[in-house]
C-alpha positions in Angstrom: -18.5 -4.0 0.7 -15.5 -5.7 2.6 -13.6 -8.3 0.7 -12.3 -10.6 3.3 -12.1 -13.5 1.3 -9.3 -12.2 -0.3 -7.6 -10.7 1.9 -8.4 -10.8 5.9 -8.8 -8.2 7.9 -9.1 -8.6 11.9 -12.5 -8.2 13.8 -10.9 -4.5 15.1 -10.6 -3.4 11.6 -14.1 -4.7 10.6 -15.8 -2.7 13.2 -13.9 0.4 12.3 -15.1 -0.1 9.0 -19.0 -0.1 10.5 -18.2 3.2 12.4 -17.0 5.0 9.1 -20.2 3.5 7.8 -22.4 4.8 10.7 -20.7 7.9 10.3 -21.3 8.6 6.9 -25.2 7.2 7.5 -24.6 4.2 5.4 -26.6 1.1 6.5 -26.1 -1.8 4.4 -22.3 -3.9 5.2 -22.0 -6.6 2.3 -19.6 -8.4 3.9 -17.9 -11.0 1.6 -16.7 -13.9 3.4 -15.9 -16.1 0.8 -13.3 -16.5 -2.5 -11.2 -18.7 -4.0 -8.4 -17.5 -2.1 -9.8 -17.9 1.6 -12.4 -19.4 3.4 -13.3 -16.6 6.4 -16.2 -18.3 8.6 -16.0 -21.1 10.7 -18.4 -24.0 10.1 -18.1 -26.4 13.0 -19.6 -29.4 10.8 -16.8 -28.7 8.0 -13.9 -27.7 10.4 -11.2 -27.9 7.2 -12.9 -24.6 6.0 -11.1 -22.8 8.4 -7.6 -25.5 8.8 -7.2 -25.8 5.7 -9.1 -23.1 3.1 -8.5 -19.8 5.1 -4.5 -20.1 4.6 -2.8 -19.8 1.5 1.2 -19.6 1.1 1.1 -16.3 -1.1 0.1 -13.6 -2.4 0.0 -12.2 -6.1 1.3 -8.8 -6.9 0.0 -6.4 -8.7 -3.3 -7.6 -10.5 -3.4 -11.3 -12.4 -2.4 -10.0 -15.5 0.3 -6.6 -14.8 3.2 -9.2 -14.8 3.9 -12.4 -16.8 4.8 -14.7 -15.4 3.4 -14.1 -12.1 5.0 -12.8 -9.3 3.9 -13.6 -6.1 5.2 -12.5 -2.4 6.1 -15.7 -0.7 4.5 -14.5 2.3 1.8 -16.9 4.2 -1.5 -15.2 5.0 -5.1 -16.9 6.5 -7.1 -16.2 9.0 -11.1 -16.8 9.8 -13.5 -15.6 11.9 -15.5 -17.9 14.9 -18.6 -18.2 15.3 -18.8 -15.4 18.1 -16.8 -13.4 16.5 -19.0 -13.4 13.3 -22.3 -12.9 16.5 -20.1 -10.3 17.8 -20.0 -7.7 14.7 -23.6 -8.7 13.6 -24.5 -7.3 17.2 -22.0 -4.3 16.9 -23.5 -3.2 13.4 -26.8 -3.4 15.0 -26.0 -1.2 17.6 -24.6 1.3 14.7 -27.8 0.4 12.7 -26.1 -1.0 10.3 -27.5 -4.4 8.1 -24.9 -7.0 7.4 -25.3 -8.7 4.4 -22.6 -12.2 4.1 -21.5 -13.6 1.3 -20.9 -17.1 0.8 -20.1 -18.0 -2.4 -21.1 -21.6 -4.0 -20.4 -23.4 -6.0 -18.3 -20.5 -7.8 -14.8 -19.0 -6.8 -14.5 -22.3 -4.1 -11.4 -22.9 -4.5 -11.0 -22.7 -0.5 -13.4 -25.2 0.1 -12.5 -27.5 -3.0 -8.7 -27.3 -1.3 -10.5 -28.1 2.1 -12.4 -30.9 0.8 -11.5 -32.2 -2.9 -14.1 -34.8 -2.7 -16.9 -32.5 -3.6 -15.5 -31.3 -6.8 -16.4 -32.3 -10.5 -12.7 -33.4 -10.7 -12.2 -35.7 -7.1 -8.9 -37.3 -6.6 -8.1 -41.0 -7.9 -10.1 -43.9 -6.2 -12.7 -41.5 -4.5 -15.9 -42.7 -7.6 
């Protein structure tokens, strides 16, 4: 399992990943795309996904509950894959033979997409009823 809702990692490092999985003859990639704190995969019908909900302005540090209050880093971070990038490491597994299996998580741990597009929440902004 990769966890690049959380925290994104480039299409260079995702294939390296697959070739320490074909390496060690493991064949299954759960590949988790999703999470409150980014959006990862570009949805051309819902294009603030990836404008808005795969950037946040910082980080935590350490875990949620090692400091109190929280500390974060102050540093931006984002990032999302396209469409052919996300047809480009499906192919490159498959060559390794190697299964991905995404993750998109809804309606839990949305926060990216809630951010993206309030209106969709239990809690909308004033004067969208």
């Amino acid at each position: 399992m990769l966890d690049v809702g959380r925290y994104f990692m480039p299409v260079t490092f995702v294939k390296k990943f697959i070739d320490i999985m074909a390496m060690h003859k493991q064949n299954t990639f759960h590949w988790h795309l999703t999470e409150d704190q980014g959006w990862r995969i570009e949805i051309k019908k819902y294009p603030k996904l990836t404008q808005v909900g795969s950037k946040r302005a910082e980080s935590i540090v350490g875990q949620y509950s090692q400091n109190y209050p929280q500390q974060f880093d102050g540093k931006p971070s984002g990032g999302f894959y396209t469409q052919e990038e996300i047809k480009d490491v499906v192919r490159y597994a498959q060559s390794r033979f190697v299964t991905i299996v995404p993750e998109i998580e809804m309606p839990g741990h949305a926060q990216a997409a809630l951010a993206s597009y309030p209106e969709l929440g239990c809690d909308p902004p004033k004067g969208i009823r």
